[in-house]
PAKE-971693 format. One line per field, with one value per residue (C-alpha): residue number from 1; residue in one letter; x, y, z. Coordinates in Angstrom, 3 decimals, padded with zeros to 6 digits. Example, Ala and Ser with C-alpha at 12.3 -4.5 7.8 and 13.67 -1.06 7.14 Angstrom:
BEGIN
nr: c(1;2)
rest: c(A;S)
u: c(012.300;013.670)
v: c(-004.500;-001.060)
w: c(007.800;007.140)
//
This chain:
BEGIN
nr: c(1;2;3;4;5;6;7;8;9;10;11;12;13;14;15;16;17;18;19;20;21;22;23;24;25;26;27;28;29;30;31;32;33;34;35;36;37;38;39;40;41;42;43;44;45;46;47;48;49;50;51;52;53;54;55;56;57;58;59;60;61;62;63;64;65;66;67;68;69;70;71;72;73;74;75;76;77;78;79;80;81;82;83;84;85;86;87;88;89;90;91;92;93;94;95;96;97;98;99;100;101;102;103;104;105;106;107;108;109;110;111;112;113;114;115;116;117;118;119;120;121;122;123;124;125;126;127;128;129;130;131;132;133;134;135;136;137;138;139;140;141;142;143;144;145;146;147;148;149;150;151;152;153;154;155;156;157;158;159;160;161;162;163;164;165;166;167;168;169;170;171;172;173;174;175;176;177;178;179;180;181;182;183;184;185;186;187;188;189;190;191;192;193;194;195;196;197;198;199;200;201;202;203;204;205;206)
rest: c(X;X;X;X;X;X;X;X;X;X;X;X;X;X;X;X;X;X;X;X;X;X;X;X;X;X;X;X;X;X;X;X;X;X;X;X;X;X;X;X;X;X;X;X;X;X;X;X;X;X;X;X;X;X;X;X;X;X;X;X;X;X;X;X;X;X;X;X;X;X;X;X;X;X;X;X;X;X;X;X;X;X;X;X;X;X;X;X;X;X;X;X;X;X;X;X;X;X;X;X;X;X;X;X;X;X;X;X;X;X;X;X;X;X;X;X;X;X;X;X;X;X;X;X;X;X;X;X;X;X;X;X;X;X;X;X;X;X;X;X;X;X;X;X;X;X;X;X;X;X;X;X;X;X;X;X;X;X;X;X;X;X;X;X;X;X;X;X;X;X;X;X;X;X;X;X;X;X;X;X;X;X;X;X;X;X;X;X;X;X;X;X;X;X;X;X;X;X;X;X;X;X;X;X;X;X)
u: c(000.000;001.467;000.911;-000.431;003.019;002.097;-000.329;001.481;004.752;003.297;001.404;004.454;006.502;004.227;003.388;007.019;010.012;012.473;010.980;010.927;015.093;014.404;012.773;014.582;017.531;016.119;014.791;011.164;009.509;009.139;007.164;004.904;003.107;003.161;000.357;000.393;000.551;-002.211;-002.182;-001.000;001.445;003.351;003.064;004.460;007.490;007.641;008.155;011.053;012.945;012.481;016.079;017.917;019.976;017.930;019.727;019.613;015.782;015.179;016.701;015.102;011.962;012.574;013.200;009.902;007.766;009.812;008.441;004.955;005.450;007.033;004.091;002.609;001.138;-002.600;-002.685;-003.793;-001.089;001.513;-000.073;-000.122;004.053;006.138;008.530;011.647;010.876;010.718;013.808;015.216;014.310;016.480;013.622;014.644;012.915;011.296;010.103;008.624;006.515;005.714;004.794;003.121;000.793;000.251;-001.386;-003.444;-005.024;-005.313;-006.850;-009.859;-012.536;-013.210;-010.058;-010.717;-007.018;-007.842;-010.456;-007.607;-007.500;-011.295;-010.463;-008.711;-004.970;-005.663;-007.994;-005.130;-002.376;-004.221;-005.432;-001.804;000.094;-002.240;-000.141;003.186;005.679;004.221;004.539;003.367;006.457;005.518;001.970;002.868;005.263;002.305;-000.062;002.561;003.805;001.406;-002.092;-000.587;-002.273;-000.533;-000.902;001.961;004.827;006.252;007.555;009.532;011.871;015.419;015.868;012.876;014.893;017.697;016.300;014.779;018.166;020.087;017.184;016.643;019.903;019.552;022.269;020.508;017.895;014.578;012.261;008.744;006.814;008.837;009.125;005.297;005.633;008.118;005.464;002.122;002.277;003.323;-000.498;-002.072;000.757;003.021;004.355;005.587;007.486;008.733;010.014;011.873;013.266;014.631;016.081;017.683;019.849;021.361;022.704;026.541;025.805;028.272)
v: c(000.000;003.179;006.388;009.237;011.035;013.262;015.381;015.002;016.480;019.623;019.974;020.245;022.234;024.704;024.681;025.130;025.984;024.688;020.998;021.579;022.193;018.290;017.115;018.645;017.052;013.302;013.000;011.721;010.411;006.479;005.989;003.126;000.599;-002.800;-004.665;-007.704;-009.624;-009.456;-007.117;-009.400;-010.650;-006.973;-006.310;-009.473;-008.645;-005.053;-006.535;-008.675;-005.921;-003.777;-003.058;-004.986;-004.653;-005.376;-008.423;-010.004;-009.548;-010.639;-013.883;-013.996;-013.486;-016.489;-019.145;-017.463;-018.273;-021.284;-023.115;-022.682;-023.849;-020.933;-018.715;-016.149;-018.302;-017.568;-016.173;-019.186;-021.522;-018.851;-018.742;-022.619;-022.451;-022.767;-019.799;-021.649;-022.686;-019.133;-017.776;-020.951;-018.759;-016.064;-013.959;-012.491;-013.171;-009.762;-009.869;-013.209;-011.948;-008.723;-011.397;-013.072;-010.081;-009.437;-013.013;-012.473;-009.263;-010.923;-013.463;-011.608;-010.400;-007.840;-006.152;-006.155;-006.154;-007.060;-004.195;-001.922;-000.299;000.369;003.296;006.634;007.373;008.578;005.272;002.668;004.171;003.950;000.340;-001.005;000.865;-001.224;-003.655;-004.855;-003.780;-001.411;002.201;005.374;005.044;001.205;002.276;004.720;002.409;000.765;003.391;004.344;001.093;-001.084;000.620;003.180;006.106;009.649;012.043;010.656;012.066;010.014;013.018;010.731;009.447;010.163;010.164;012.519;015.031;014.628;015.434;018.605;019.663;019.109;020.522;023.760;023.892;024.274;024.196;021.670;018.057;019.605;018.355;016.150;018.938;021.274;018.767;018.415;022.478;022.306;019.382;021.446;022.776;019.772;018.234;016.210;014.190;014.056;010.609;011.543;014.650;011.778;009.688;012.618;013.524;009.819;009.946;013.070;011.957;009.013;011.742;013.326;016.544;019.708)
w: c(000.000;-000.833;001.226;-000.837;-001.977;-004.702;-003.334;000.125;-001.587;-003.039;000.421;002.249;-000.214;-000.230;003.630;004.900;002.694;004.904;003.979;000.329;000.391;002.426;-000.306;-003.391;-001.328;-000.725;-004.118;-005.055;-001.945;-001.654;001.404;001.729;003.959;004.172;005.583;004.138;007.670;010.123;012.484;015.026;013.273;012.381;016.149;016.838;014.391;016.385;019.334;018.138;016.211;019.600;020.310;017.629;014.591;011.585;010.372;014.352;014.759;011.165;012.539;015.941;013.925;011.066;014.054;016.144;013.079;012.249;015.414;013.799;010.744;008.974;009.503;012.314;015.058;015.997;019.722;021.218;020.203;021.125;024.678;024.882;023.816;026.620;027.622;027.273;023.454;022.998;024.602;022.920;019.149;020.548;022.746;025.749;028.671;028.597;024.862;026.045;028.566;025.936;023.098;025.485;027.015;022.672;022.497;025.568;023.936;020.790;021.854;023.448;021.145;023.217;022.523;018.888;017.214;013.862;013.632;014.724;011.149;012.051;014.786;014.886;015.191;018.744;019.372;017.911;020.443;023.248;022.648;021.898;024.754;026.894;026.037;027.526;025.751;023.525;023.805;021.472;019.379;018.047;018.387;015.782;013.381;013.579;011.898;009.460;008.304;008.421;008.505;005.849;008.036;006.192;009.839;011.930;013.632;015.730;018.420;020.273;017.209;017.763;014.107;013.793;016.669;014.553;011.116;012.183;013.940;010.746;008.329;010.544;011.712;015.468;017.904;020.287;019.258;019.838;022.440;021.708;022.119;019.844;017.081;017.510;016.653;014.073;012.119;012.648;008.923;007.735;008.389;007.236;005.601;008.388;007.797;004.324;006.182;008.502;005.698;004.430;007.327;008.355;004.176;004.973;007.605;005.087;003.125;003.069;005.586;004.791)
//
């Protein structure tokens, strides 16, 4: 699914000047989302990347699956798994007991996690950072990557902080609430601003 870039682009060069140098730096803007997994299952992969180097959780991840078959387990059967087959995959006991607490959820209707994409951006955060091991800044990969939702800015982002020191050039990483500021002209495509920003800090800076 691809986030809507064009008119998103000409929104934001037009709203702040500062992020069309970003873009006319980065280059055309390649955002996407990619929900082909269930919405358990990209939450599950969340929680195993938490902390990690790409190519370590992708591997953590391949034997977690791997002990159901090669596929994302259904809550129940990842409840009934013992702990230790688990930590055996490469979890650590923490992410056990966070996977864990995401199967629990899952598993009751009442919590409602594949009708997720059903609620607000406001409404998805606070149901996920009810559970263990999920805060507002997976909440928020969340809407971005996998729900595709265009409003995001993920305040807390280091790599946010830092894209918004180096494209305004200020002396000091700005705080949550002044990168919340800094991204209140960029609505209502604030995760394409995002993208750009993350982009601009791969780049050679002078």
């Amino acid at each position: 699914m691809k986030i809507p870039s064009t008119q998103a682009v000409r929104h934001l060069r037009s709203a702040d000047p500062v992020m069309a140098t970003v873009i006319d730096r980065v280059g055309p803007c390649r955002a996407r989302a990619y929900p082909e997994s269930s919405h358990f299952g990209a939450i599950l992969r969340s929680i195993v990347y938490q902390q990690l180097s790409g190519s370590a959780a992708a591997t953590i991840h391949g034997r977690v699956l791997a002990r159901f078959g090669g596929r994302v387990p259904a809550p129940r059967d990842l409840l009934r798994t013992e702990d230790a087959i688990l930590r055996a995959a490469g979890l650590s006991g923490q992410k056990t007991r966070y996977v864990k607490s995401l199967a629990t959820h899952a598993a009751d209707r009442r919590f409602g996690m594949e009708r997720l994409h059903e609620l607000d951006d406001a409404a998805v955060i606070n149901a996920l950072t009810q559970i263990t091991g999920i805060g507002r800044w997976t909440a928020q990969m969340f809407l971005m990557f996998h729900l595709g939702r265009p409003d995001v800015l993920p305040e807390l982002d280091l790599g946010i902080q830092k894209g918004i020191q180096v494209a305004y050039g200020l002396r000091r990483l700005p705080n949550p609430k002044q990168v919340m500021r800094r991204g209140a002209p960029w609505a209502p495509y604030r995760t394409v601003a995002s993208w750009y920003l993350w982009r601009l800090l791969e780049l050679p800076q002078d």
